[in-house]
C-alpha positions as CSV (number, residue, x, y, z in Angstrom):
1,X,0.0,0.0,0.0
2,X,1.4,3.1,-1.0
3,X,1.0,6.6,1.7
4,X,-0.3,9.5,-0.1
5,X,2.4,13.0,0.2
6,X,1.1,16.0,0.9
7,X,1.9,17.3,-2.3
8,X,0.7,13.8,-4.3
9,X,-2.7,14.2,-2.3
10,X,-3.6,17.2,-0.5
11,X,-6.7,16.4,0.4
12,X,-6.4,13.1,1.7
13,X,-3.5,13.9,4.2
14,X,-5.9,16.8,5.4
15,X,-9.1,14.6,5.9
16,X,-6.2,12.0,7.6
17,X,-4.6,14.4,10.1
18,X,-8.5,16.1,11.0
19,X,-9.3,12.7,12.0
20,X,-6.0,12.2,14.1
21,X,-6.5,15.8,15.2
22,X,-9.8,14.8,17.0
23,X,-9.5,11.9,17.8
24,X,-6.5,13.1,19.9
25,X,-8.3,16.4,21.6
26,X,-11.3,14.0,22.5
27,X,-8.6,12.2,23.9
28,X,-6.6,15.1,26.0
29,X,-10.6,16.3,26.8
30,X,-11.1,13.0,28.5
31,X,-7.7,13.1,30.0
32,X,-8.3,16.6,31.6
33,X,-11.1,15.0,33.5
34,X,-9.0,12.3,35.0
35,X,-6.5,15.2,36.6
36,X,-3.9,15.4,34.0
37,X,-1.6,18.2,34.5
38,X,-0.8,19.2,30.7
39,X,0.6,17.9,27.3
40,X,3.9,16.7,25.9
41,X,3.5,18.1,22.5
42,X,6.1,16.5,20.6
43,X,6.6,18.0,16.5
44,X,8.3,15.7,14.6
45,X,7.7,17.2,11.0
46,X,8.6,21.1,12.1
47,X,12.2,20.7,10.9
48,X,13.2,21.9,7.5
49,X,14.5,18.5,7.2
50,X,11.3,17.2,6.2
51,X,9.5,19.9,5.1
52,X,9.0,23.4,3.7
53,X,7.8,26.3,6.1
54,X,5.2,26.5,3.6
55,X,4.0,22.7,4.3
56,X,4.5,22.8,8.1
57,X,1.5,26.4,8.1
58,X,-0.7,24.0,5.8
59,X,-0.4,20.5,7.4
60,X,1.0,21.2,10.7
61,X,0.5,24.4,12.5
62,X,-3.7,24.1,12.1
63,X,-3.2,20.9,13.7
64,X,-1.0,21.7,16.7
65,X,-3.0,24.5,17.4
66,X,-6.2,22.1,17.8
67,X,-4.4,19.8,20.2
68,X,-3.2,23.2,22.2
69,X,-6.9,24.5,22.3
70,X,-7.7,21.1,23.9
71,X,-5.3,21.6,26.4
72,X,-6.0,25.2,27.2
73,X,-6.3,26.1,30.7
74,X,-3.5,23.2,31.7
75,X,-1.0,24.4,33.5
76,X,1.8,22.5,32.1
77,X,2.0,22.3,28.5
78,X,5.3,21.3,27.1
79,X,6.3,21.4,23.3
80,X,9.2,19.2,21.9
81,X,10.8,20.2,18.2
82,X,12.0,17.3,17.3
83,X,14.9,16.7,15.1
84,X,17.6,18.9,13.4
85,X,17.2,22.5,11.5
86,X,13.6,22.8,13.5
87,X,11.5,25.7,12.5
88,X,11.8,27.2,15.8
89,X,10.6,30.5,15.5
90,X,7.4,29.3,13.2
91,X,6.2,27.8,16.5
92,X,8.4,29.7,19.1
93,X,4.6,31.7,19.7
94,X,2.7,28.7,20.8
95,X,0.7,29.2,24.1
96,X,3.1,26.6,25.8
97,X,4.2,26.9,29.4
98,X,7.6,25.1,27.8
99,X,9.6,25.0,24.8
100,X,12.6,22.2,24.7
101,X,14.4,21.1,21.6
102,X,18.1,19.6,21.0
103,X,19.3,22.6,21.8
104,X,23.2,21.7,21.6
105,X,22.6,19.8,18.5
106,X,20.8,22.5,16.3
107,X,20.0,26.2,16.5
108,X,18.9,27.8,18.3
109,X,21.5,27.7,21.5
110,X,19.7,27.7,24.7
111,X,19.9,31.3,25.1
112,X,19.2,32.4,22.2
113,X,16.0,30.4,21.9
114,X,14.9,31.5,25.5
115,X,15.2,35.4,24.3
116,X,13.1,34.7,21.4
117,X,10.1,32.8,23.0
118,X,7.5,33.9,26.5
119,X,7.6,30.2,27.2
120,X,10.0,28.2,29.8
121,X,13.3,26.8,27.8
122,X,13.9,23.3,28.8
123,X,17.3,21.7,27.4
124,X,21.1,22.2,27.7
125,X,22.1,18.6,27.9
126,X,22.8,16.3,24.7
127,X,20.7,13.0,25.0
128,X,23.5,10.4,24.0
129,X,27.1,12.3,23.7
130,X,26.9,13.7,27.4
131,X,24.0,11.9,28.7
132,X,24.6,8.2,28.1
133,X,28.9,8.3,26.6
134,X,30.2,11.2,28.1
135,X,31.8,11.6,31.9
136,X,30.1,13.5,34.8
137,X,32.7,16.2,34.1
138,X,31.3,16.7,30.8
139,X,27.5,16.8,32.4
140,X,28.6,19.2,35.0
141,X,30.0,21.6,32.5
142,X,27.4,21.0,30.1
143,X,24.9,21.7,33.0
144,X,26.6,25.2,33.8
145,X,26.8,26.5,30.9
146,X,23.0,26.1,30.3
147,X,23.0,27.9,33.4
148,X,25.1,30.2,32.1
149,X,23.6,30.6,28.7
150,X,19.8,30.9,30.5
151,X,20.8,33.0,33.7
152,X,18.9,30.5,35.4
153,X,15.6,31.8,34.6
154,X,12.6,30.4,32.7
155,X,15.1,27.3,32.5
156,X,14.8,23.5,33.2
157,X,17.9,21.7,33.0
158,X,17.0,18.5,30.7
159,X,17.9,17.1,27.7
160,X,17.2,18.1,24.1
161,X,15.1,14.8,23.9
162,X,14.1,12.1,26.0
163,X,16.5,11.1,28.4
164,X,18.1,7.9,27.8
165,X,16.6,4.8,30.4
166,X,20.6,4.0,29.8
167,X,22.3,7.5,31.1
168,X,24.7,5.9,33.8
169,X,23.5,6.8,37.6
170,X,27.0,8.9,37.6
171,X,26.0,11.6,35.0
172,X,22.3,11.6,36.7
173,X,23.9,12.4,40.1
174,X,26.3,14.8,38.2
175,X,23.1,17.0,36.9
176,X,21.8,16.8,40.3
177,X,24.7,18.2,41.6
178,X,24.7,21.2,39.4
179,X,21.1,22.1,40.3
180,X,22.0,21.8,43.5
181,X,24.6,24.1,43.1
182,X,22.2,27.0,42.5
C-alpha cells in the first residue's frame, strides 16, 4: 500500500490528520477530567529536514494548534521540536508553558532560543554524547553553561530529547549536583 504526500494528495492527508486531530483532543478532553496536569506536544515534522515552512503552516500548525486549544487552561503544557534544522521560531509563539528542543545539536542555542520565546526553555544537555557516553565532568560543565547561557531563569535543566533509560547513575547524580549548586 502506498501513503499519499502532501503534495501527491492534499486532500487526503488533510481529511487524515482532522481525523488524528480529533480523535487526539477527545482524547486530552477525557484526560483533563482524569487530573492530568498538561501535554507533551512533541513536533516531529517542524524541521526543514522534512518539510517546507510553507507545508508545516498547511499540514501542521492548524493541527498543533487544535491539540493546544484542547489543552488550554493546563497548567503545564510542554512542546518538543523534534529533530535537526527545527523551525523554531514558526512555532516559538505557541501558548506553551515550555519550549525544549536539541538545543546543543541545532540552533537555536539555549539562550538564544529562551530570548526569542515567553515560554520556559527546557534543554542544555545532549541526550546520547553527554547523557549516556560522556563523563560527569562533561555533564557538569554541560549543565553550567546552560545555566550560564539561560541565567537560570525560565530554565529547566534536561535534555534536548528524551533522556536515555541507559544514562549511567553517575551523569544523573552529576546534573543533580549542578542544580543543586544553584
Amino acid at each position: 500500500m502506498m501513503l499519499a504526500t502532501s503534495a501527491q494528495a492534499p486532500d487526503a492527508v488533510r481529511a487524515g490528520l482532522e481525523v488524528i486531530a480529533e480523535s487526539t483532543a477527545r482524547f486530552i478532553e477525557a484526560a483533563r477530567r482524569r487530573g492530568i496536569a498538561g501535554i507533551f506536544l512533541a513536533s516531529q515534522h517542524a524541521s526543514y529536514e522534512l518539510l517546507s515552512e510553507a507545508e508545516y503552516r498547511e499540514f501542521g500548525v492548524p493541527f498543533d494548534r487544535r491539540l493546544l486549544e484542547a489543552a488550554d487552561g493546563l497548567w503545564l503544557n510542554v512542546l518538543h521540536l523534534h529533530g535537526e534544522r527545527v523551525m523554531f521560531d514558526l512555532l516559538a509563539d505557541y501558548p506553551v508553558h515550555v519550549i525544549n528542543w536539541h538545543d546543543r545539536e541545532t540552533p537555536p542555542a539555549l539562550g538564544e532560543g529562551q530570548a526569542r520565546v515567553k515560554s520556559v526553555v527546557l534543554g542544555g544537555l545532549r541526550q546520547w554524547e553527554t547523557m549516556v557516553r560522556g563523563s560527569p565532568d562533561d555533564v557538569r560543565r554541560e549543565a553550567r553553561d546552560a545555566f550560564r547561557q539561560t541565567g537560570g531563569r525560565r530554565f529547566i535543566l534536561g535534555t534536548g530529547c528524551v533522556a536515555p533509560i541507559t544514562a549511567p547513575w553517575a551523569n544523573l547524580r552529576a546534573v543533580r549536583a549542578v542544580v543543586e549548586e544553584r
